[in-house]
N, C-alpha and C positions, 0 to 999 in steps of 0.2 A: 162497252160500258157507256159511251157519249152517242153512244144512237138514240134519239129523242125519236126519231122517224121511221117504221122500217117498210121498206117499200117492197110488195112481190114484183119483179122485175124493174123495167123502165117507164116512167111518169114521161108523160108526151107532152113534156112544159112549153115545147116549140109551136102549140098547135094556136098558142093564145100569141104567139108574136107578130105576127101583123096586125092585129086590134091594137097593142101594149105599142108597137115603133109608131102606129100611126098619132098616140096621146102623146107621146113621146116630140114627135116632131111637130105637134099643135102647143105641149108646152115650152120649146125650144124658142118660135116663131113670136108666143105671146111674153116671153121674158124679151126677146130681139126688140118686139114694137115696143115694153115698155122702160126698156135699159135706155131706145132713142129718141120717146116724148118724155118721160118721168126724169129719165136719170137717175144719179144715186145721192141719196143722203148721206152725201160725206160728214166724218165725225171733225171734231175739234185738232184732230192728228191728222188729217187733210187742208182743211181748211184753214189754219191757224187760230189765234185767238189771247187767250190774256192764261199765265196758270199764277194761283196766289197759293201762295204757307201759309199757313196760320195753327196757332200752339195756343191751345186753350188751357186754363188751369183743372179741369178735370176733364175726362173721357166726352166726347163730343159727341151729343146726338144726330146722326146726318140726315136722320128723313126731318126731323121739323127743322135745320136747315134748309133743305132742298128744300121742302113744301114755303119756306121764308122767301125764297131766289126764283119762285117760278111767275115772274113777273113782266111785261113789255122790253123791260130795258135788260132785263137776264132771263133766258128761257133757256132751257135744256140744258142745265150747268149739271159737271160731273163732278161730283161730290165724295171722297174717298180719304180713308187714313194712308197717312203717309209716317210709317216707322212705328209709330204707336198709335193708341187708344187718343192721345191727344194731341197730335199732330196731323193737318190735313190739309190736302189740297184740294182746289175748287178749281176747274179749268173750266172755261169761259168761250164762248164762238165770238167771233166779232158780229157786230150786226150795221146796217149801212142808218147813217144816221144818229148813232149810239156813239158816243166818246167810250174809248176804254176805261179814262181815267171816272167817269161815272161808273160804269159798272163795278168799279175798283171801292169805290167806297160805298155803293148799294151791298158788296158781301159782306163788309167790314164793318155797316152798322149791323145787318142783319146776324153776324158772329157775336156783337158785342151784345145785342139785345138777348142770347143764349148764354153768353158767359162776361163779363164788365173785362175781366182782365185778359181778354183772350189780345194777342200779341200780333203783329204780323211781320211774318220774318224774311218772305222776299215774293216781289213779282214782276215775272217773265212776261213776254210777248212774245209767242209764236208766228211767225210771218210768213202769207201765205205761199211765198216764194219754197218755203221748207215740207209745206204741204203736198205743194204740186208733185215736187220730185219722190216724196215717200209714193205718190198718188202711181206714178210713173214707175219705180222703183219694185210695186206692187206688183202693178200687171206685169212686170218683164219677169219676175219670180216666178208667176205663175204658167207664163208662155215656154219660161227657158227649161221649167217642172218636167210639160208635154212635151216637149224634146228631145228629152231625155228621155224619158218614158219610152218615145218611142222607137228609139233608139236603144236601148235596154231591150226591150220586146222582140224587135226584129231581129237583136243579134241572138237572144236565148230562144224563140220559138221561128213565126214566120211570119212575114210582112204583111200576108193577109188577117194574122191576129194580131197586130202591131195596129193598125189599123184602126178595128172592132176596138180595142183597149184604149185607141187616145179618144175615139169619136165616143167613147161612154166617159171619159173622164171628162170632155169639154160638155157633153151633156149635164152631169150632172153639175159642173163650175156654174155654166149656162142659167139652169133653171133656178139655181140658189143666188145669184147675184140678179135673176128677176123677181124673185121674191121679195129679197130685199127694196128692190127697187118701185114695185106693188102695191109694198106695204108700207115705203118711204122710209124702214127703219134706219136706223142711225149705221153710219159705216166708217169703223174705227178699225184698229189694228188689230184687236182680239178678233172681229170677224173677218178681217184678212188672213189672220192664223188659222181660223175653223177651215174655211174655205181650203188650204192650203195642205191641213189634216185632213180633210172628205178627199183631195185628192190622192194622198197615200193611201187611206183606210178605202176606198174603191181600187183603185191597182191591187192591193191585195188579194182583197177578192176577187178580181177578175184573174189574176196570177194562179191563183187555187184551181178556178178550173180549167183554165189553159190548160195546165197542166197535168190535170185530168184527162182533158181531149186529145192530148199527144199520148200520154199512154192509150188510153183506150182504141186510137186510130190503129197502134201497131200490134194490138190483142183482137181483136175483133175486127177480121180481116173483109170479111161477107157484107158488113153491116155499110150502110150510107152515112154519108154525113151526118144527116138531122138524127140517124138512130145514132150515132155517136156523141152526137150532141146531148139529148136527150139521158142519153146512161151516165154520160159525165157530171150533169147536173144533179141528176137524180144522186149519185155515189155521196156528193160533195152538200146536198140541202141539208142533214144533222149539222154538218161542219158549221153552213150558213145561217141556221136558227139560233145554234150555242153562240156564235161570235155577237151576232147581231143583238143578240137578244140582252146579252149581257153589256155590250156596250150603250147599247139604247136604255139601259135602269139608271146608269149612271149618268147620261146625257139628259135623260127625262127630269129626276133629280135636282141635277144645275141648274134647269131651265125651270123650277120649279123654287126654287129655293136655294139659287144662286148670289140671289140677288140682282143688282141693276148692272152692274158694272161688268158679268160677264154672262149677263142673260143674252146680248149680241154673238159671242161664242155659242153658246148653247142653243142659239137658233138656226145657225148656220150647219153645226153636225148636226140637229136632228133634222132638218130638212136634206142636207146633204147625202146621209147615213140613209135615211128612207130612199131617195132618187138614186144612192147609189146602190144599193142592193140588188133592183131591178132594174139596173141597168148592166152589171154583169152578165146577166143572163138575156134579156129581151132587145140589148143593142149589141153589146160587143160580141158574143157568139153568133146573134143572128146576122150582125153585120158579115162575119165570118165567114158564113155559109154563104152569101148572096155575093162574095166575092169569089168563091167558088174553090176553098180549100178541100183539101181532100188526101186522102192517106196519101199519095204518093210527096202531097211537100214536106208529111213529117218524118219519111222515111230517110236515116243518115247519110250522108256523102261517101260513095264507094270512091275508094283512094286505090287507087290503081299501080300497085308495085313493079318499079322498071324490072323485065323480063319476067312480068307473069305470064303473058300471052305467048310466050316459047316454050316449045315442047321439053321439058326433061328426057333427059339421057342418062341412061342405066350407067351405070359400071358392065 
């Protein structure tokens, strides 16, 4: 009933893999050059910065705020309700040259000019001593993820698909954290969660048809590798059109009519989500093969019972 695709035998998906690794290791390369001249646009959750409350007497307009705050002395201020309709916070980047306590009362007239009786009820300083270590705190999540993973992998299948499975997962981390960095968009803790999700939601799929390849290795005794490969993927594409397909309505969606505050998340899965799809398929299986798996490592450990090798004796 969830066959969207049906295929007469095996799709020879392997045939476009050395075209797809070689884009693959040009996008790898060009997110490396520009992660080490661009860098990354850290958000206000990295970097520190000023957060202010404020409680207005009715529901709070936040874009002709924000469009009020986008100014020299405050730029790229994040602007959101906090508990209700009329309560909000405005979190603030420090900028070199800018007094905090300026920017402090740049939001408070520009609050008051929306509402006279709007209130202010407290403001923090973030210091960027507390940024650093989230910054730090990030990346070891995301390192200690892949070692696990690959470690997971190697204990449930075989080191040469352990392998294939981290070097697609660091691809696809890879190529989304140069996007970002590309594109100079803003890098907060929602798109450290996306990030952090594309790496679950790719193990998945790559888990799918691992596990595919191990059955089909011990059914299909005649067959090579890449024709193993090949029928695995093929069995497994309805699986990957339905998953994908419907996860991608609902990412398109957010990124579309999200809003600002987690259109950073919804950039990160749908670029994620897309690199990791095809990478399932075009790194970590292909990697697989080129490390040179083959039916015999999926075959189970024969346990050898003391005195099987002696001869029985009749009565």
């Amino acid at each position: 009933m969830l066959q969207i695709l049906s295929f007469k035998g095996s799709v020879n998906f392997l045939r476009y893999a050395l075209p797809i690794s070689i884009m693959s290791m040009i996008l790898v390369v060009l997110s490396v050059v520009s992660l080490a001249t661009k860098g990354i646009n850290w958000g206000l959750d990295f970097t520190g910065g000023t957060s202010i409350v404020l409680t207005f007497s009715q529901p709070a307009d936040l874009n002709t705020l924000r469009g009020k705050l986008d100014t020299d002395i405050v730029s790229g201020a994040v602007v959101q309700n906090f508990g209700s309709s009329r309560d909000v916070v405005v979190r603030l980047q420090t900028k070199d040259g800018v007094k905090s306590d300026d920017q402090v009362k740049l939001v408070l007239n520009a609050a008051k000019a929306q509402d006279p009786q709007v209130e202010q009820k407290s403001v923090e300083f973030v210091g960027p001593q507390v940024g650093q270590e989230l910054a730090e705190q990030g990346g070891l999540a995301v390192l200690v993820a892949l070692i696990c993973i690959l470690l997971y992998v190697t204990f449930r299948f075989e080191w040469r698909l352990s392998l294939g499975a981290v070097a697609a997962l660091a691809h696809d981390v890879t190529v989304t954290l140069g996007l970002f960095s590309f594109l100079q968009l803003e890098f907060d803790l929602t798109v450290l969660a996306g990030v952090l999700t594309v790496v679950g939601y790719s193990l998945n799929d790559t888990i799918v048809v691992f596990d595919r390849i191990r059955e089909n290795f011990l059914k299909m005794r005649k067959a090579t590798p890449v024709e193993v490969v090949n029928a695995s993927i093929t069995q497994t594409m309805s699986r990957t059109i339905i998953t994908t397909g419907t996860t991608m309505i609902t990412v398109i969606a957010l990124f579309l009519k999200g809003g600002t505050l987690i259109h950073g998340f919804a950039t990160s899965l749908l670029m994620g989500i897309t690199v990791g799809t095809y990478s399932s398929i075009y790194v970590a299986s292909f990697l697989a093969i080129k490390l040179g798996v083959c039916r015999e490592h999926m075959m189970p450990v024969q346990v050898e019972k003391e005195g099987a090798d002696q001869p029985s004796i009749m009565p």
